[in-house]
N, C-alpha and C positions, 0 to 999 in steps of 0.2 A: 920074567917078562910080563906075566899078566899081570902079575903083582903093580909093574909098573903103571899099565895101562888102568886099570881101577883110582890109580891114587889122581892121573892126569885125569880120569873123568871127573874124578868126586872135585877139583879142584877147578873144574870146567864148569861143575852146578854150582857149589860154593861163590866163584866170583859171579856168576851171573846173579844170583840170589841177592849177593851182597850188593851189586852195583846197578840191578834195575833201578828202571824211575817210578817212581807213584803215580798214581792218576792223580793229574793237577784238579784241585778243590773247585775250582773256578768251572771244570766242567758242570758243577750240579747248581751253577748259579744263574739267574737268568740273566739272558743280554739284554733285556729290557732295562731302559733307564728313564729317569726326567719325562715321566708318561704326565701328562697336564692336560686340561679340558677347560676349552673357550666358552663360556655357558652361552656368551653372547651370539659368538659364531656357528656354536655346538661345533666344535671341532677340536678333535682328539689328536694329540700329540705327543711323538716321542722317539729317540734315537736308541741305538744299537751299540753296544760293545765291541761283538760277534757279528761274523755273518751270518744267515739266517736262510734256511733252504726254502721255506711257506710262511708266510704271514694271513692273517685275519684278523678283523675286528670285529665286536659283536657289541650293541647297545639294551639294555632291558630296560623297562621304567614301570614303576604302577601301573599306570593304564593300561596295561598287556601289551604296549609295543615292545618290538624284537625287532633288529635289522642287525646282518650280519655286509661288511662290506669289504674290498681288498685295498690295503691302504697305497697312497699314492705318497710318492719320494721327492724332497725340494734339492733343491741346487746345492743345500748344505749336510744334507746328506739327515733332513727332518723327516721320518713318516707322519703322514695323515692322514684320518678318516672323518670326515663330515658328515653329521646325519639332520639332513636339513628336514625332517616332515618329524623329528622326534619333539616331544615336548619334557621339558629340562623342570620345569618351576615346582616340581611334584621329588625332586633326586630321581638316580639311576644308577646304575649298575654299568661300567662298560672295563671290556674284558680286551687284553690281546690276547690274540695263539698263535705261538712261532715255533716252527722246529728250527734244532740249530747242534748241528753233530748228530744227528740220529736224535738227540733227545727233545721232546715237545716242553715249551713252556707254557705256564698261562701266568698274565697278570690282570689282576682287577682293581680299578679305580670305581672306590665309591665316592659317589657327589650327595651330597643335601645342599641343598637352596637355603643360606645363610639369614637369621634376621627375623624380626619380630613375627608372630605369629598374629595376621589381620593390618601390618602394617603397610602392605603393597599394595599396589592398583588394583582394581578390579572394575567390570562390566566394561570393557574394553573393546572397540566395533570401529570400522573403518568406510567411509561413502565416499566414491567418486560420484562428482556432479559437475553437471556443465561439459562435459566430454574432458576437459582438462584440468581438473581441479579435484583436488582429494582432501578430507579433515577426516583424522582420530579422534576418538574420545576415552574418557575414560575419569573413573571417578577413586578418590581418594579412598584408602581401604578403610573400616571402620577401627580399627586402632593404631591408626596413621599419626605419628606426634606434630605440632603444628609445625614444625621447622622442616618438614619433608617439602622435598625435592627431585621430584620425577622428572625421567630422560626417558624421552624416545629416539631407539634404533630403528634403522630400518634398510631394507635390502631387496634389490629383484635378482631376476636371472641375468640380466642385463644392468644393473646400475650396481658400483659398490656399497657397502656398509657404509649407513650414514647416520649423521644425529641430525633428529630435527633440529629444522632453521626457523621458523615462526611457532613458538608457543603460544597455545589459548589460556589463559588463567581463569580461576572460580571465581568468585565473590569474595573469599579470602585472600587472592592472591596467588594461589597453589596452581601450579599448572595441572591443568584436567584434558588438554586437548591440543592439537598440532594441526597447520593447515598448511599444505603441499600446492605451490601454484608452478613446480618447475619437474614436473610429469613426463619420463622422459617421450622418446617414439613408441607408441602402443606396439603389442607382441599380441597378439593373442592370446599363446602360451606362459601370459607372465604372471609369476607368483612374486607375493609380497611376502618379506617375512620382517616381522615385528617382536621387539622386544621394549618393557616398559623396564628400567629398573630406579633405585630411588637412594637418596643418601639423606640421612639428618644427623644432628651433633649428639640426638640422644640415643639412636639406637640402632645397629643391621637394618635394613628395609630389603625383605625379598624381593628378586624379579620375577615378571611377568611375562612370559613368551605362550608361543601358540603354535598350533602345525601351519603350514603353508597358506594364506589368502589367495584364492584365484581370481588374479585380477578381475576379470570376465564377469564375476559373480559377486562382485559388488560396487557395480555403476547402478546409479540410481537415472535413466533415461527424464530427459521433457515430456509434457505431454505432445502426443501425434499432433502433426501439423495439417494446414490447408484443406479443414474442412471442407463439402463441400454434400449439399443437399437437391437434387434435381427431383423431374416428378416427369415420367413419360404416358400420364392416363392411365397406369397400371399399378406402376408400383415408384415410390420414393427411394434415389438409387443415391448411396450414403458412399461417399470414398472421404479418404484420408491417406496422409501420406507418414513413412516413416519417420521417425525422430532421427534427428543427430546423432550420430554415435562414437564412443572411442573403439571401441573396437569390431573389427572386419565380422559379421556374420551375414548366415544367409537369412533372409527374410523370412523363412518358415522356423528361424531359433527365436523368435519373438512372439509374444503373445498378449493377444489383448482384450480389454471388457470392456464388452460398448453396455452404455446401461440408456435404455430407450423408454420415456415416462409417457403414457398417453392416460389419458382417463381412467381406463377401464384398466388398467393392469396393478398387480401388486410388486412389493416389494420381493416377491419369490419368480416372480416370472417375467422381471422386466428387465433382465439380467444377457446377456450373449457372451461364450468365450470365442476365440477365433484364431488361429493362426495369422503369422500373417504371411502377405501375399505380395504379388507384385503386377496387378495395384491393387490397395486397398479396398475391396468394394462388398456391399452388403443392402440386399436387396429388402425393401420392405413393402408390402402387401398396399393398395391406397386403402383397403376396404378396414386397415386395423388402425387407420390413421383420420377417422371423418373429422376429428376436433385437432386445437391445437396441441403437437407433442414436443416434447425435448430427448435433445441427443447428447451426448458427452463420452469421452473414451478414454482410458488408459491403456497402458505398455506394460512391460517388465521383459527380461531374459526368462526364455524358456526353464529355466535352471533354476531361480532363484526367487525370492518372492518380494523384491522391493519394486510394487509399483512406482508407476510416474505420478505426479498431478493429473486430476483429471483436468481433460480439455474444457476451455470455454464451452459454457453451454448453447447447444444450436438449435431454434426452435423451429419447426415447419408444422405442416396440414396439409389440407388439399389446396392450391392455388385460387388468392381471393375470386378468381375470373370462375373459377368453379362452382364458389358462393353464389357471385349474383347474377351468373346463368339459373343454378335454379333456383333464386329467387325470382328472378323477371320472369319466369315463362309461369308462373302458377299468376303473378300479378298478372299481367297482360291477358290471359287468359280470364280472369275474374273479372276484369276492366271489362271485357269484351262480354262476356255474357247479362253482363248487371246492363250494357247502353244496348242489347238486341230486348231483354226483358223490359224495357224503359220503351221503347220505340213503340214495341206489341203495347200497352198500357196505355201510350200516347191516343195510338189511333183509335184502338177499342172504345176509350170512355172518353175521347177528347177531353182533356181535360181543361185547356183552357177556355171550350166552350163554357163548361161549367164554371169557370173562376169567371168569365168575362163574356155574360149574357149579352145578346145585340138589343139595341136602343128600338123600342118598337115605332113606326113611320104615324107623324100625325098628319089624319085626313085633311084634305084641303077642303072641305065644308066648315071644319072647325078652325083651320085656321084663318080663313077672310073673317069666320065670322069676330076673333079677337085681335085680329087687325083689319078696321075698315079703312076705306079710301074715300067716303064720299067727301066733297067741297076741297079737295087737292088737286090740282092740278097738275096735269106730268106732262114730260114731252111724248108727240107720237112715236111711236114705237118703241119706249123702252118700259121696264115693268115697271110696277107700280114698289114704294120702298116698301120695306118689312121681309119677311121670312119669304122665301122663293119654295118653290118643291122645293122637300127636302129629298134631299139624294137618298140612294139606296142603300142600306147596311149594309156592308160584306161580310161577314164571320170570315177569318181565317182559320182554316183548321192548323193546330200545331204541326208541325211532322217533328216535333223533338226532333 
């Protein structure tokens, strides 16, 4: 009977042994497939075999950026991970990590940026101007073949991926520049992201991308507006008012350089920085302003360093009424002591006694005797002709 039972077990290991299953090979393989990367969109792509219990994605590049993110699922069943602040034009390293059965996988996709070395764009900058208007630039790379053909990308938080619509050409012909007149509603919060890339018949041309542009930080403002220059007997009280702007801040994110020239100042001290304010105003001294000065101002964002134009220049002093009060009062005063000194001189030494002596009186003994009357006859009672008394001298004295 035991005998029995020994042979039923051995025959109970035997078929189990013989009729187990293997561990399918497919567990040591990863579920990751079709992994691809947008350089344009920086977005990383790729579907599942397997299900999958944790997923991650991780980006590395030269520049020492690392972002690690949790990828998000489309409708067709595609994971993604977007890394919008990485820069691509340099290659990168980007990795998943899935577990899936207990077992962890990792896959790495290396990227290098395709194509001539010095064939791509470079010095590449972006200005909004005018509150609504924005131009790219950017210049051929030094070993760019002439048949090259740059495209610009471009993207916000709010607007899709687009290609520019107005190219700027060089003097060759080569487009170097893009100008945006269809800007959508300002964000504040809005980032630009840009990509140049390029195609010729002779060779790869590398693209061009960057981290993030913050809107905000590169409008180029007008100069301030509505100067205005008063003078209250104290001091020259200087306002101006804000520029136009795209985008919403407060009046103290602005800053600006008023540069105030009078005679006496140098180039090291005729300089003011300022916040600004609401209203603009800046008090100046009358006692630093006796000649005539100039004013002129610019802007920029707290944040960024592209001034405006400066403003028209506005010239003031002290008010002409200022002038020729004290001018008139030194003359009129001089006026008046020269005609009281003139007065005293007058009468002291008369002078016109002196210029215009009196006529001295001739005696009437000498005068009958050089006009006589004898054997003329006259009527009674009237005198005889000739020289009568002569009347008396008067001297006037002057009275200036």
């Amino acid at each position: 009977m035991v005998a029995v039972l020994d042979l039923v077990t051995f025959l109970v290991v035997l078929k189990s042994a013989c009729c187990a299953q293997p561990r399918p090979a497919q567990d040591k393989i990863s579920p990751i497939i079709n992994m691809q990367l947008d350089s344009r969109k920086k977005m990383l792509t790729w579907t599942y075999t397997r299900n999958v219990s944790h997923q991650e994605c991780t980006i590395d590049t030269p520049t020492a950026y690392s972002a690690t993110v949790n990828p998000q699922v489309t409708e067709d069943h595609t994971y993604v991970c977007t890394f919008p602040n990485s820069v691509l034009h340099r290659g990168a390293n980007l990795t998943v990590n899935v577990t899936c059965d207990g077992v962890v996988f990792l896959q790495v996709l290396t990227f290098a940026n395709p194509g001539r070395e010095g064939s791509g764009a470079v010095n590449f900058s972006c200005l909004i101007y005018n509150v609504r208007f924005m131009n790219c630039s950017w210049a051929p790379g030094p070993a760019a073949p002439a048949d090259v053909k740059y495209r610009l990308f471009w993207a916000s938080r709010h607007e899709a991926d687009a290609e520019c619509v107005h190219y700027i050409l060089g003097p060759t012909g080569t487009r170097v520049g893009c100008h945006f007149d269809q800007l959508g509603k300002p964000q504040r919060t809005d980032n630009y992201f840009f990509l140049v890339n390029g195609t010729s018949r002779e060779t790869a041309i590398p693209f061009l991308d960057f981290t993030p542009f913050k809107a905000v930080q590169i409008e180029k403002y007008n100069p301030p507006r509505n100067i205005t220059i008063t003078y209250n007997q104290s001091h020259h009280i200087i306002r101006w008012e804000h520029p136009e702007i795209r985008f919403d801040l407060s009046s103290h994110m602005l800053y600006y350089e008023l540069h105030i020239q009078t005679p006496a100042s140098s180039a090291e001290t005729n300089r003011v920085f300022q916040r600004g304010q609401d209203p603009n105003v800046y008090l100046m001294p009358s006692s630093t302003t006796r000649a005539k000065s100039a004013f002129r101002v610019r802007v920029r964002y707290m944040y960024n360093r592209l001034w405006s134009e400066w403003s028209p220049t506005q010239w003031f002093g002290l008010p002409e009424q200022d002038f020729s009060g004290a001018l008139v009062g030194p003359v009129v005063g001089t006026a008046a002591l020269s005609a009281l000194v003139l007065k005293f001189l007058c009468k002291r030494f008369s002078v016109r006694r002196k210029m215009f002596p009196p006529i001295p009186q001739v005696k009437k003994e000498i005068a009958k005797a050089l006009m006589p009357t004898a054997g003329v006859a006259w009527d009674e009672g009237h005198p005889p002709p000739g020289p009568q008394d002569p009347e008396d001298v008067v001297t006037l004295e002057a009275t200036c």
